[in-house]
C-alpha positions as CSV (number, residue, x, y, z in Angstrom):
1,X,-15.5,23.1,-6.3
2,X,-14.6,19.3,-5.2
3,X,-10.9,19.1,-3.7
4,X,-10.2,16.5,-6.6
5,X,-11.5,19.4,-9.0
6,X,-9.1,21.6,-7.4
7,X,-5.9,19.8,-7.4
8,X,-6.8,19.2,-11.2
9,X,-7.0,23.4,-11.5
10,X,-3.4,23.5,-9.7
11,X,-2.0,21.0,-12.3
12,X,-3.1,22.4,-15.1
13,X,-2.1,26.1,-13.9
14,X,1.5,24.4,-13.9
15,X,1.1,23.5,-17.3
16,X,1.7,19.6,-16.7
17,X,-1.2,17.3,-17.2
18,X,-2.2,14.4,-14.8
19,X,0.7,11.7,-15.4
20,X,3.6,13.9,-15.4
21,X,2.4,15.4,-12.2
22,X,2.1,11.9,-10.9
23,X,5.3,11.3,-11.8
24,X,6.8,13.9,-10.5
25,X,4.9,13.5,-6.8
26,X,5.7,9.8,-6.4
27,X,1.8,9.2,-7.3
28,X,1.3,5.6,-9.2
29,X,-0.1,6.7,-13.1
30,X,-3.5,6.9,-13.1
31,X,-3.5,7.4,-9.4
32,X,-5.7,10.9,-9.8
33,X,-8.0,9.4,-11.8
34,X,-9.2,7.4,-9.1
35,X,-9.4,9.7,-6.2
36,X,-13.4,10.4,-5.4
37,X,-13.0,13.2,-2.6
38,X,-9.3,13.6,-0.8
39,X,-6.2,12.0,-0.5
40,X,-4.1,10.9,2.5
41,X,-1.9,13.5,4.2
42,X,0.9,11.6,3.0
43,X,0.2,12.2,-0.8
44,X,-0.5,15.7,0.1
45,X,3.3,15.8,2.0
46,X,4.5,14.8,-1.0
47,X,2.8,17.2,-3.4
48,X,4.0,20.2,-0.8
49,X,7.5,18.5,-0.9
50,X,7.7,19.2,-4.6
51,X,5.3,22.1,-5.0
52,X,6.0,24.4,-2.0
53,X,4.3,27.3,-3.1
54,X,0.9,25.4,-2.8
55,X,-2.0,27.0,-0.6
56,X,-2.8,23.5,1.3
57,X,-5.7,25.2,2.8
58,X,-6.6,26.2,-0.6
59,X,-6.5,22.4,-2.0
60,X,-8.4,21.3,0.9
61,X,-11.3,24.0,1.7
62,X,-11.4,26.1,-1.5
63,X,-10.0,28.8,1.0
64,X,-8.2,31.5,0.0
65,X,-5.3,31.7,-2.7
66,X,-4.4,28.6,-4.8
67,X,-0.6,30.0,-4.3
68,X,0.4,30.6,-1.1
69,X,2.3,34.0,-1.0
70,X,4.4,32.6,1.6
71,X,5.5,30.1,-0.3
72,X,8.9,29.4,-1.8
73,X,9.5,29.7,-5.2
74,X,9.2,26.8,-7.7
75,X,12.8,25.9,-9.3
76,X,11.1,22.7,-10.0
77,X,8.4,23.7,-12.2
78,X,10.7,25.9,-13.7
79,X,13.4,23.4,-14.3
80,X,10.7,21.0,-16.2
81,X,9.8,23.9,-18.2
82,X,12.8,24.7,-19.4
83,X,13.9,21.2,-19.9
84,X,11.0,20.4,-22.1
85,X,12.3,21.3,-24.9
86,X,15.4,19.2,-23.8
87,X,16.3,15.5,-24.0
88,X,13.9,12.9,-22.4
89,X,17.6,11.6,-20.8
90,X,17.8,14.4,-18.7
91,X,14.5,14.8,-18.0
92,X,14.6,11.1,-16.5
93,X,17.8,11.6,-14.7
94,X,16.1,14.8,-13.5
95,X,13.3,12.6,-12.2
96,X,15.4,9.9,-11.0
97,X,17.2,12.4,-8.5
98,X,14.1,14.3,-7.4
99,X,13.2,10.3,-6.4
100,X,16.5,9.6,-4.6
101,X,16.2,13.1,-2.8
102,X,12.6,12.1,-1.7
103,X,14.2,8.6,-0.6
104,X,17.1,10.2,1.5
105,X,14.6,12.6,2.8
106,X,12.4,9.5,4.5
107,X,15.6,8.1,5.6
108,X,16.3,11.4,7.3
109,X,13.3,11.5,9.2
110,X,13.4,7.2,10.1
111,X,16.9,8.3,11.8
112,X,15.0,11.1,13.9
113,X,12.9,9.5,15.0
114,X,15.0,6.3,15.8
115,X,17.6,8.9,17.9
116,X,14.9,10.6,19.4
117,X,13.1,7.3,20.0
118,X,16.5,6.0,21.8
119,X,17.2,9.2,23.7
120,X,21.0,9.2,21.8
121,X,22.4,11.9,22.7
């Protein structure tokens, strides 16, 4: 099994299909349609950022577990579960903050790396 093929397996064992899971990893829609073998790490980052109980070396070797014991537990894929039967407002609030707390988080780490960068104390 392809690494495209197994990403696909990993989506679908969340119950979303392709564009929702695009949506919900900061991928452009249509974006998994158009991968051939692998994707950068930072695609990957993001799809650990949102789905943390993701065996990387799973996704990327065939390796071992698609879950990753270790793993934390997915209040994400458990909030979109429960909010399906909701209103598509909160869903898209739901997914406009999951964007902003992605945003903040690269801020965070263009800070770092500016005070470490600067040697501020």
């Amino acid at each position: 099994m392809e690494f495209i093929e197994r990403l696909k397996l990993f989506i679908k064992s969340k119950g979303l299909g392709q564009t929702k899971f695009e949506g919900l990893v900061g991928f452009s829609r249509g974006y998994i349609s158009k991968v051939k073998t692998s994707i950068g790490a930072d695609k990957l980052s993001n799809i650990v950022e949102v789905f943390p109980d993701l065996n990387l070396d799973w996704l990327i070797t065939g390796k071992g577990e698609m879950i990753d014991p270790s793993g934390q537990s997915d209040p994400i894929g458990q909030t979109i579960g429960m909010v399906e039967e909701g209103s598509v407002d909160y869903k898209n609030k739901y997914l406009e903050v999951l964007e902003e707390n992605r945003s903040l988080r690269r801020e965070i780490e263009k800070l770092r790396k500016i005070k470490h960068g600067s040697n501020i104390p």
